[in-house]
Backbone as a ProteinNet text record, in pm:
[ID]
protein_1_A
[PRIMARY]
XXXXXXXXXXXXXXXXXXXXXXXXXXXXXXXXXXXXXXXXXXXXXXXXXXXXXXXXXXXXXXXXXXXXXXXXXXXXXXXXXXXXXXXXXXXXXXXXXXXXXXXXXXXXXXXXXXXXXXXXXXXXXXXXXXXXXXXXXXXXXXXXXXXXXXX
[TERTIARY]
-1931.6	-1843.7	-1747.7	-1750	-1631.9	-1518.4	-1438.9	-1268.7	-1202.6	-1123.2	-1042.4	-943	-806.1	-699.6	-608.3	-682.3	-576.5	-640.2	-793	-860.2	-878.6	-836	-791.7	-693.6	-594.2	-417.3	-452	-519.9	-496.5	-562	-672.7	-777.9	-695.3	-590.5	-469.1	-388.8	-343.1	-244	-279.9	-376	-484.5	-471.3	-565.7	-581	-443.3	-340.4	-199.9	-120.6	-173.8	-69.3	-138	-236.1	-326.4	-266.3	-267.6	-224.8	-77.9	-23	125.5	92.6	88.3	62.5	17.8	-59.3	-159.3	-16.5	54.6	143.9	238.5	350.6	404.6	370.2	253.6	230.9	277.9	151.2	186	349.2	471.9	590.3	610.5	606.1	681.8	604.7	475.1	452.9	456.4	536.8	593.9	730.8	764.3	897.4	1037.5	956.5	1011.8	1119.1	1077.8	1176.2	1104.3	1224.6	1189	1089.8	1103.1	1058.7	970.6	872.6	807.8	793	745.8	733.5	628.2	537.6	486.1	615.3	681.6	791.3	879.8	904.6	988.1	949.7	753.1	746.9	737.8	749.4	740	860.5	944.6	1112.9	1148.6	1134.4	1090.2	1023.4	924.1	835	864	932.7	940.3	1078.9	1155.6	1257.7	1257.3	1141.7	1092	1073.1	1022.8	952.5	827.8	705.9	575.5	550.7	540.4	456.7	491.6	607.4	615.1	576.1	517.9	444	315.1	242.9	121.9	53.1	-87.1	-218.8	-173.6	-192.1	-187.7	-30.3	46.9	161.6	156.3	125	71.6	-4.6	-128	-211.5	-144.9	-52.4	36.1	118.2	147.1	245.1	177.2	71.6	13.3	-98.8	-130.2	-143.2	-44.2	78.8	221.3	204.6	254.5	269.4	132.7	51.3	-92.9	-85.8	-39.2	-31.4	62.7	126.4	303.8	269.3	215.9	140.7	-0.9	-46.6	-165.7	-97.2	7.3	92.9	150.4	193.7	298.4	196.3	77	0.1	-71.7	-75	-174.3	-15.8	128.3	226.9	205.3	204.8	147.6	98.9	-20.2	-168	-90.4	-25.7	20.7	126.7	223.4	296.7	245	167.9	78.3	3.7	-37.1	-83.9	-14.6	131.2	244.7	284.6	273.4	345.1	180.1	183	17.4	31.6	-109.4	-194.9	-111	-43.6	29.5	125.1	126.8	207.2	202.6	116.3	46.7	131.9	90.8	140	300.8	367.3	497.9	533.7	476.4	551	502.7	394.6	364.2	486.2	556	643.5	766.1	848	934.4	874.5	836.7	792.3	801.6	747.2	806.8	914.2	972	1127.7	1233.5	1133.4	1253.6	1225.2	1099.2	1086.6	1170.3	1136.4	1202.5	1384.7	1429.4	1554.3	1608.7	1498	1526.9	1508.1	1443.2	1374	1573.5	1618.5	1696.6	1793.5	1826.7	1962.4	1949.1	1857.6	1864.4	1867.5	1789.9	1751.2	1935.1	1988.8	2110.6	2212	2182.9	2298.2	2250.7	2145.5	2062.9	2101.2	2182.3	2221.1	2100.3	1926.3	1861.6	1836.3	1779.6	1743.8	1688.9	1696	1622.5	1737.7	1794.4	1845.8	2022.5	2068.7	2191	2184	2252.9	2305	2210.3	2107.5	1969.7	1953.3	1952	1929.3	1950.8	1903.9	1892.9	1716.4	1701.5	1564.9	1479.9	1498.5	1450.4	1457	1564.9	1585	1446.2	1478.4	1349.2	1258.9	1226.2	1062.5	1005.4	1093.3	1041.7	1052.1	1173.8	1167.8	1047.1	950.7	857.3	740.7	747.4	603.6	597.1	692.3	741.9	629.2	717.5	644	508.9	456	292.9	213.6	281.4	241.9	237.3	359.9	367.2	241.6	237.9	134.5	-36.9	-66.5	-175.7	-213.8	-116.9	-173.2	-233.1	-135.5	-156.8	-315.3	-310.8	-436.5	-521.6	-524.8	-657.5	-704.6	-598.3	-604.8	-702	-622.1	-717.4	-858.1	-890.2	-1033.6	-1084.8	-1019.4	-1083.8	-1129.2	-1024.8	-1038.1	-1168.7	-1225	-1352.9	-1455.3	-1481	-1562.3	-1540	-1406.5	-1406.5	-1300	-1271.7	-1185.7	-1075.1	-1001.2	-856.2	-719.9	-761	-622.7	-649.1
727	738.7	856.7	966	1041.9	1003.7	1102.1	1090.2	1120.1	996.8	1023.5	952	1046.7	983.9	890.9	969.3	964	816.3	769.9	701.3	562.5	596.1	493	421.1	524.2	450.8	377	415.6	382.2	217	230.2	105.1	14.9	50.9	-85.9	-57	-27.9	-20.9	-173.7	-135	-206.6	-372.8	-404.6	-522	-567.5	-484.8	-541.2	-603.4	-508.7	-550	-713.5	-704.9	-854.7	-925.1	-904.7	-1048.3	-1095	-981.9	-1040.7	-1086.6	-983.7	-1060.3	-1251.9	-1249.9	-1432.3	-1530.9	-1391.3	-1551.6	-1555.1	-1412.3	-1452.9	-1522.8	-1534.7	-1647.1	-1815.6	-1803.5	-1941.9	-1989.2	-1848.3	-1877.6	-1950.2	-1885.3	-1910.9	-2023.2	-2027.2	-2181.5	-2312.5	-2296.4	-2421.2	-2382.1	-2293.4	-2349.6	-2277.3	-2208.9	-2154.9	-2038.7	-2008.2	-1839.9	-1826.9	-1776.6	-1751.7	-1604.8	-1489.6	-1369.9	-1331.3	-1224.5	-1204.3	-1032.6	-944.6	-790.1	-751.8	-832.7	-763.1	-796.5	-886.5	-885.5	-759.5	-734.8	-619.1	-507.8	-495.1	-365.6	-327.4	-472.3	-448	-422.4	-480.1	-409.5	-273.3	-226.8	-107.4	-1.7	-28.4	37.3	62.9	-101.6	-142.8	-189.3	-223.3	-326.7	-425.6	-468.3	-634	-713.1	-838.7	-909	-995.8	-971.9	-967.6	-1088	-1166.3	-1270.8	-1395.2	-1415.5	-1505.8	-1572.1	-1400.4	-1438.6	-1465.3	-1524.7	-1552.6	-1500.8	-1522.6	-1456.8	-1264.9	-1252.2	-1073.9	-1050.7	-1093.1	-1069.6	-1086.7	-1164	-1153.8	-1044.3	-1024	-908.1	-803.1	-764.9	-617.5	-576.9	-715.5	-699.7	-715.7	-757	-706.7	-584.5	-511.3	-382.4	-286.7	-316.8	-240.1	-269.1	-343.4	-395.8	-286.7	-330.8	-232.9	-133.5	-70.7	88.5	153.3	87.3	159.9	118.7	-22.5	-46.6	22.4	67.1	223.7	341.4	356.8	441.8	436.7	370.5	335.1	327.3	284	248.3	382.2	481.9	657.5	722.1	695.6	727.5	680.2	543.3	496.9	561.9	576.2	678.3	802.2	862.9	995.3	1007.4	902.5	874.6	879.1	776.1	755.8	875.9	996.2	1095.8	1173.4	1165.8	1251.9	1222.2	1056.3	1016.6	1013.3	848.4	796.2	687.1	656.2	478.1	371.7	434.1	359.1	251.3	159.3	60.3	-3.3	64.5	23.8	-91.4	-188.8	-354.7	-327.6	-264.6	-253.1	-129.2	-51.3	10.5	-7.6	-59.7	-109.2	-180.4	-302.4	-383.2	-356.7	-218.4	-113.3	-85.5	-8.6	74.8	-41.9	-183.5	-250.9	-298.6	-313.1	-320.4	-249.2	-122.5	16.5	-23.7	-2.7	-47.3	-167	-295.2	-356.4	-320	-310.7	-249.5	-140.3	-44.5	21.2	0.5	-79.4	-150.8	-197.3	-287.7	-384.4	-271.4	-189.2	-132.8	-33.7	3.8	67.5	18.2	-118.6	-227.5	-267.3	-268.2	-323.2	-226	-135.4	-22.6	58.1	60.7	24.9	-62.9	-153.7	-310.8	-270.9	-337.6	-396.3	-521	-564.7	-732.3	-750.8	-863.9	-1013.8	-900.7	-814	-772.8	-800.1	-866.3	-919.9	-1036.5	-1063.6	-1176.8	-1274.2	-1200.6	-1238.9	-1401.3	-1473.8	-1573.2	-1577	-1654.8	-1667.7	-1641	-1778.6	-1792.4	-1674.9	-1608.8	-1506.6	-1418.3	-1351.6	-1254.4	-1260.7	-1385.1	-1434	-1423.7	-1476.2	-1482.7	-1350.6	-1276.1	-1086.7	-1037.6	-1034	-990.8	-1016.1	-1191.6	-1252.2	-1186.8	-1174.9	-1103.7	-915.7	-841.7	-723.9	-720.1	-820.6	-789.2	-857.3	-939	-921.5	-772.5	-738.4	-605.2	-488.9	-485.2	-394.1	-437.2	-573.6	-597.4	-606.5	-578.2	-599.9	-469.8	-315.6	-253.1	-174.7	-211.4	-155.7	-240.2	-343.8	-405.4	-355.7	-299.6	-331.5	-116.8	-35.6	113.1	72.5	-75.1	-8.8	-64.6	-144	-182	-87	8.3	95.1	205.6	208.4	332.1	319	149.5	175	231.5	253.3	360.2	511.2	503.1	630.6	752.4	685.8	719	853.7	748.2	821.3	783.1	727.3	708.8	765.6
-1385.4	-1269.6	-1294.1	-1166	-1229.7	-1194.7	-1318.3	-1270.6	-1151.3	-1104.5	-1044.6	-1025.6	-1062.4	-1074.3	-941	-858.4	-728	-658	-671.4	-614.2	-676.5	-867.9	-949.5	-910.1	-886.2	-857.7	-729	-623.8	-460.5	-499.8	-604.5	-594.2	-705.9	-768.2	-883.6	-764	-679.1	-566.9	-515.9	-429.8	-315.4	-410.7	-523.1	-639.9	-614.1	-661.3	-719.9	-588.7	-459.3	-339.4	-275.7	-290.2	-262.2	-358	-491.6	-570.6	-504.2	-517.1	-488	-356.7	-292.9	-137.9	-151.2	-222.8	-192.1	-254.3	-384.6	-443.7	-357.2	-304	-212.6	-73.2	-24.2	74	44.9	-100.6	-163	-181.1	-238.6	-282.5	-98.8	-28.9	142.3	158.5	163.7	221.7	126.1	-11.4	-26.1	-60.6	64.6	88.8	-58	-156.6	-243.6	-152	-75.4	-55.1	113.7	216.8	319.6	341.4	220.5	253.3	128.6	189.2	30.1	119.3	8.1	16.5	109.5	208.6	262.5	410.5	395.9	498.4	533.3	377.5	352.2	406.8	376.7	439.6	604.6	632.2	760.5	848.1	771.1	767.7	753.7	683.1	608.4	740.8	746.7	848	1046.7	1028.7	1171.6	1201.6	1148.9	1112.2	1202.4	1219.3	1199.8	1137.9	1128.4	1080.3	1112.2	1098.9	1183.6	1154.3	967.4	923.9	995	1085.6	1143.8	1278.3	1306.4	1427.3	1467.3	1375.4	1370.7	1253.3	1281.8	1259.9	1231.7	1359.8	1398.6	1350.1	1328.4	1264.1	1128.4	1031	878.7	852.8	971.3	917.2	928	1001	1054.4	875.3	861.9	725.7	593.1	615.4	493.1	470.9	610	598.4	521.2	633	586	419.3	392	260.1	157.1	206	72.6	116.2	206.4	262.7	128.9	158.3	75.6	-83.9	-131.1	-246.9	-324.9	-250	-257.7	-281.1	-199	-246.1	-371.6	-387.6	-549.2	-634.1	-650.5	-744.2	-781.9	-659.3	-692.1	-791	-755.6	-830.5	-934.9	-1006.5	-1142.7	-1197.1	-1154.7	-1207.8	-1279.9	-1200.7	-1237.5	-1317.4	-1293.1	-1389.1	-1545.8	-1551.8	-1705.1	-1751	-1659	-1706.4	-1712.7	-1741.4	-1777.7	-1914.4	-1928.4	-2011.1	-2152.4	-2177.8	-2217	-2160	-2200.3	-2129.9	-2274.2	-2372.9	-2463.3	-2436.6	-2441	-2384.4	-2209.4	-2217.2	-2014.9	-1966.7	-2009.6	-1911.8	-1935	-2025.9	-2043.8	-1922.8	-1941.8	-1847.5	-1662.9	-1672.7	-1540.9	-1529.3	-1615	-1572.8	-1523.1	-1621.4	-1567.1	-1470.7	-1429.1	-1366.3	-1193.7	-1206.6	-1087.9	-1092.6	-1246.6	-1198.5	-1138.1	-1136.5	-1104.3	-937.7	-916.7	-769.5	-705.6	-756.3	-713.6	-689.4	-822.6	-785.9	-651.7	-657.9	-545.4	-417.9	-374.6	-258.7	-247.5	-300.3	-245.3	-264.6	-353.9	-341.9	-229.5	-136.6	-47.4	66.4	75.7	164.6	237.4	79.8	80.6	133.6	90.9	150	305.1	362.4	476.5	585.3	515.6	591	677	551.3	706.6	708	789.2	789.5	704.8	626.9	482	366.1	414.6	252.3	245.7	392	355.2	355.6	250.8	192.8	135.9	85.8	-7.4	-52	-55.7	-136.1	-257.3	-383.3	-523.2	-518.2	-482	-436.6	-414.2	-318.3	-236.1	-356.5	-388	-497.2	-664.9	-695.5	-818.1	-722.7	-615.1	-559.2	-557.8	-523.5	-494.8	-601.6	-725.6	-828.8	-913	-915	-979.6	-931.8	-741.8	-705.5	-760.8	-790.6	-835.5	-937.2	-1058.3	-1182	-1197.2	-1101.8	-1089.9	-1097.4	-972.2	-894.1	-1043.5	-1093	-1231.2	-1307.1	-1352.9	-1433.7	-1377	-1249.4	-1204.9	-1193.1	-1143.5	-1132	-1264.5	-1422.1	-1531.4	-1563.6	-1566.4	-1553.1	-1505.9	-1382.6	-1278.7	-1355	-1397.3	-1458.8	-1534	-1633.9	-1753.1	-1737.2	-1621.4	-1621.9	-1570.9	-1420.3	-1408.4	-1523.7	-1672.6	-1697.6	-1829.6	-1836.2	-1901.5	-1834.7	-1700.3	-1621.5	-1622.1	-1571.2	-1524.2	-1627.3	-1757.3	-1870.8	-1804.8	-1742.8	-1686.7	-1771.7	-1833.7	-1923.6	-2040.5
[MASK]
+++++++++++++++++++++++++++++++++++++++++++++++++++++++++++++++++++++++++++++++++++++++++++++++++++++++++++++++++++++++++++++++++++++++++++++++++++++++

């Protein structure tokens, strides 16, 4: 398979934004936390909130959501080929903590909707689906990178 960096990152983007995506469903439908990150992006994008309006409203937000997560994950990629594939799952994990952090401190200074006056709850549920996302996309690199040796 050849290399490619840009198509590696988009495809641990894509993996990582589904996992989180399925746990944050699971976190909201028992009731753990009213919001999870594909909410956000639909905030973000629209300053709405779609997942509550159905069917065609979940799917709107979890497009949004892997759009912007394809994105971040082709940044990964490139990131690690600045740095090394040395310590991967560690810095995948930074690397969504920085995100996460920035999501809310802008969210927050933005005053947009789900980012005032956050929960506890809410805050761990997104911070917990974050560092999936960190650790799935360093994951999903290094499986790609026994094919296509990008790291």
């Amino acid at each position: 398979m050849p290399k490619d960096r840009f198509i590696a990152g988009g495809i641990a983007g894509l993996v990582a934004s589904v996992t989180c995506d399925i746990v944050g469903i699971i976190y909201k439908s028992l009731g753990w936390t009213d919001r999870t990150f594909n909410d956000y992006a639909t905030i973000i994008l629209t300053y709405q909130v779609y997942s509550n309006e159905g069917v065609f409203g979940l799917i709107l937000s979890i497009i949004s959501h892997v759009a912007v997560c394809i994105i971040l994950g082709v940044i990964f990629a490139y990131l690690i080929k600045f740095t090394s594939s040395n310590y991967l799952y560690i810095k995948g994990l930074g690397y969504s903590l920085v995100i996460w952090l920035l999501l809310n401190t802008f969210g927050t200074l933005l005053n947009l909707p789900l980012f005032r006056k956050m929960p506890l709850n809410a805050a761990y549920a997104t911070l917990s689906t974050a560092l999936i996302y960190g650790l799935m996309v360093a994951l999903t690199l290094r499986l790609i990178d026994k094919k296509m040796h990008i790291l």
